[in-house]
N, C-alpha and C positions, 0 to 999 in steps of 0.2 A: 618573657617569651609569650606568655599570655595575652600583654596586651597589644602584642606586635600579631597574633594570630586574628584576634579581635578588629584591628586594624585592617585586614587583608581582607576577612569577610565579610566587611561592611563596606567595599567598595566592591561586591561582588553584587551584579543584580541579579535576582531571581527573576528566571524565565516565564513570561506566561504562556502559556497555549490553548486556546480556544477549545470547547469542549465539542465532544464529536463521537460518532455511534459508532465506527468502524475506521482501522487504520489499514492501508492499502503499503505493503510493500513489495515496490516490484524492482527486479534485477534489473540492474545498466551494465553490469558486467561484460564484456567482449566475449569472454567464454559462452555469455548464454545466448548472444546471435551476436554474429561478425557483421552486419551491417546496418547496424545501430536500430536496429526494427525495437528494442526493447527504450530508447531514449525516445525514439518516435514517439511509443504507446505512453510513456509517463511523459510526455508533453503534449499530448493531446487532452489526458484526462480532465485539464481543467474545463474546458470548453465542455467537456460531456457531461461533468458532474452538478457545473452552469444548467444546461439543458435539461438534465434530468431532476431539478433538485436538490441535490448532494453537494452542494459547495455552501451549506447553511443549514441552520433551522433543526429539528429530532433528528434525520437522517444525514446530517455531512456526513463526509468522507474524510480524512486526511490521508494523507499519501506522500510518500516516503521515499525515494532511490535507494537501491541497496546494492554495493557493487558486486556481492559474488552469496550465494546460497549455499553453493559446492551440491548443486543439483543442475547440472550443467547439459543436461538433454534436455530435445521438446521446447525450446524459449521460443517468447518471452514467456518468464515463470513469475508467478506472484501470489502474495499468502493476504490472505484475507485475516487482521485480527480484528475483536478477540474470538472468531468461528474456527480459527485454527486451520483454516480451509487454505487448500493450494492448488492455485493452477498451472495448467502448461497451455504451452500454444493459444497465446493468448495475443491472438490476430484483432484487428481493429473489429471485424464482424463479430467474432468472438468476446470481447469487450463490451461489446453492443450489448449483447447476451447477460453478460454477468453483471451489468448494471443494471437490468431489468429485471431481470429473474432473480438476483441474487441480493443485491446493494440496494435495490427499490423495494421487495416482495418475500426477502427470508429465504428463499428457494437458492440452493448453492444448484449452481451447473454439474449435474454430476455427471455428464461423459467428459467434462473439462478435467475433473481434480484426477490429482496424483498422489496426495496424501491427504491426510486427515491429520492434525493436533492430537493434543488429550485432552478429552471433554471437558468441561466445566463445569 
């Protein structure tokens, strides 16, 4: 049985993932906007994070779909880790916002969030 387990996980490859200062997960849920505005926003972000920096180097970004939070008001919703930070209404202007102030500068949006984590 051993060597039949042995067997299994050495045709398993381990995953790599490039290392990165902030993971971006944002709702595609239906629940949290019915007309796709939240698949909009996380298919735009590459071109922003391009633009701004954040697709490379100390500050990347990575970023995530997440299809339901069960925080279904206010979208598109999305949590900034490891800041624990969450936002709402997270409009393309808004976006704008939270990559500069927040993902570029340390500075969370704070008429954006709707919750905070637990510190670190």
């Amino acid at each position: 049985m051993s060597d039949e387990k042995s067997e299994l996980s050495a045709k398993v490859v381990k995953p790599k993932i490039g290392s990165y200062r902030r993971h971006l997960l944002v709702c595609t849920g239906t629940r949290c906007t019915q007309d796709g505005e939240s698949q909009q926003l996380f298919d735009s972000l590459g071109d922003k994070f391009k633009a701004a920096g954040l697709n490379e180097g100390e500050l990347r970004v990575k970023r995530s779909r997440v299809s339901c939070f069960a925080a279904c008001k206010g979208g598109p919703v999305m949590c900034v880790q490891p800041d624990g930070i969450w936002y709402y209404n997270v409009t393309d202007s808004n976006m704008d916002k939270i990559i500069d102030q927040h993902l570029c500068n340390g500075e969370p949006v704070e008429e954006l969030i709707f919750h905070r984590g637990p510190a670190l």
